[in-house]
C-alpha positions as CSV (number, residue, x, y, z in Angstrom):
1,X,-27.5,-5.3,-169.6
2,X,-29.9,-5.7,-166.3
3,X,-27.8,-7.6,-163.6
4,X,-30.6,-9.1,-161.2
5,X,-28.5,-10.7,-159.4
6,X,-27.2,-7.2,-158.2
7,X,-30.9,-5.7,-158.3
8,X,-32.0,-8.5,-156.0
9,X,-29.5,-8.3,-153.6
10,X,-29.5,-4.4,-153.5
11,X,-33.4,-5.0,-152.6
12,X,-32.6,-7.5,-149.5
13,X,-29.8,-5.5,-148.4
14,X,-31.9,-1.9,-148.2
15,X,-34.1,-3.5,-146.4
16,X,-32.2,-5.4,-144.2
17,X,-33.6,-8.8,-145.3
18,X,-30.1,-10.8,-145.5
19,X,-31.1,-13.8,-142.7
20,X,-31.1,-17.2,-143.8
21,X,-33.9,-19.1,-142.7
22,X,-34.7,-22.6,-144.9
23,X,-38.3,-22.5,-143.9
24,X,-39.3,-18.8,-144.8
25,X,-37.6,-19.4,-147.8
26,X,-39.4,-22.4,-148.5
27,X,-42.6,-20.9,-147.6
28,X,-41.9,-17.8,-150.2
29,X,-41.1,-19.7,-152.7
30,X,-44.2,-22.1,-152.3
31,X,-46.3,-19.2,-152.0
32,X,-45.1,-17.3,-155.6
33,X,-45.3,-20.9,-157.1
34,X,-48.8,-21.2,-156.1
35,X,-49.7,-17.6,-157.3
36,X,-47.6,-18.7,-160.5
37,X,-50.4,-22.2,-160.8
38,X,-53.1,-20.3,-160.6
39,X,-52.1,-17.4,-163.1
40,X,-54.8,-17.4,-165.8
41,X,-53.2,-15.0,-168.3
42,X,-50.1,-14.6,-169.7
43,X,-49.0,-11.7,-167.9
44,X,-50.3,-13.1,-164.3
45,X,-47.8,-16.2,-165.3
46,X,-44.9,-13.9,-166.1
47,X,-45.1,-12.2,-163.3
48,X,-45.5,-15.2,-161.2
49,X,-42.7,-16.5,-162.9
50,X,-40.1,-13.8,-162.5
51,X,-41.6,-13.2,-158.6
52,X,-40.0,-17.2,-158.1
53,X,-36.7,-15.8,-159.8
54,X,-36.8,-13.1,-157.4
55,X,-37.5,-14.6,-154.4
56,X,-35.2,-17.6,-155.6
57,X,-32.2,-15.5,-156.1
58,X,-32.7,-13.4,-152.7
59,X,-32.9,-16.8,-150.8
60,X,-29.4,-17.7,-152.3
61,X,-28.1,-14.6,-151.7
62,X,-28.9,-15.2,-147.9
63,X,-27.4,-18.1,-148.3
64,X,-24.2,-17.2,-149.2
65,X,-24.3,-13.9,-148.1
66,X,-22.2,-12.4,-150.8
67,X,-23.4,-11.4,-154.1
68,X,-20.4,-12.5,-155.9
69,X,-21.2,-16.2,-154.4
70,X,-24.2,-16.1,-155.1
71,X,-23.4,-15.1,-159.1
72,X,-20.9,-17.9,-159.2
73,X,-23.1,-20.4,-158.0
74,X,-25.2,-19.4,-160.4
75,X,-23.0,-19.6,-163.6
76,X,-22.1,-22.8,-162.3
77,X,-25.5,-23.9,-162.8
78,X,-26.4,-22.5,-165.9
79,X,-22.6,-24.4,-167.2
80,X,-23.8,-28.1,-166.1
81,X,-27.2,-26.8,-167.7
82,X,-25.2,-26.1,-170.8
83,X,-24.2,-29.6,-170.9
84,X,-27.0,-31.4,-171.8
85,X,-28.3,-32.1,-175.6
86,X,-31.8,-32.0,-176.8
87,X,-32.9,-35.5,-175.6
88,X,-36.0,-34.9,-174.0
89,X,-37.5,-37.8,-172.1
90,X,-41.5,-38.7,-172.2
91,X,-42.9,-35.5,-170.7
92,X,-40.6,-33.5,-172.6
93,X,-37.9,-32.5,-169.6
94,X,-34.2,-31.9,-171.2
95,X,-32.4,-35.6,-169.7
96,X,-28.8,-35.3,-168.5
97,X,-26.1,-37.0,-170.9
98,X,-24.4,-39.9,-169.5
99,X,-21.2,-38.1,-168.4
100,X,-23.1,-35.2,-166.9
101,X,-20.9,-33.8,-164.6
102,X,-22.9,-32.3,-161.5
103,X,-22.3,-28.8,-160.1
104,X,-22.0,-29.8,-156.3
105,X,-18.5,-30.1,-156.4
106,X,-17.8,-26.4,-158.0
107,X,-20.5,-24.7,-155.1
108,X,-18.3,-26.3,-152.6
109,X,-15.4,-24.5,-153.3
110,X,-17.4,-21.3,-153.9
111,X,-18.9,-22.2,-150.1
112,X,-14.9,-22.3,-149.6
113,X,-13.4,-19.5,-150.7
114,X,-13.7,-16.2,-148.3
């Protein structure tokens, strides 16, 4: 199976790209979510879309600077994702249960660990 966690982070890393900086990031990711807005076509759109999940993942991987953190973070995600239902509020978002238990707590002990 295609690990893009490990194809992103292989990209940043050959190219010496692994500095954190909040506001390039930012600025990255604005920039592929406007290119992703003004897609007209289906594949312009996909290829916005997986542009933010590249750029998205490469931020975290700065970040953390470890790939394995930045796979665990996240997993960690996607599990709290995995909690919700179906309830869907008035613009159709997926709503958090009542007893959603946020992921903050688990990233902090991946941020942690060595």
């Amino acid at each position: 199976m295609f690990d893009v966690v490990r194809e992103v982070v292989k990209w940043n890393t050959v190219r010496e790209n692994t500095d954190y900086n909040k506001k390039l990031e930012y600025r990255m990711l604005l920039e592929e979510l406007d290119e992703y807005l003004g897609a007209k076509t289906k594949v312009d759109q996909a290829d916005g879309l997986a542009d933010i999940i590249f750029v998205a993942i490469g931020s975290l991987f700065k970040l953390t600077g470890s790939e394995e953190k930045t796979a665990a973070i996240l997993q960690i995600v996607c599990n709290a994702n995995n909690q919700k239902g179906n309830k869907k509020d008035a613009d159709g978002k997926i709503i958090k249960p009542m007893h959603f238990i946020h992921p903050e707590e688990l990233i902090e002990l991946v941020f942690d660990t060595k």
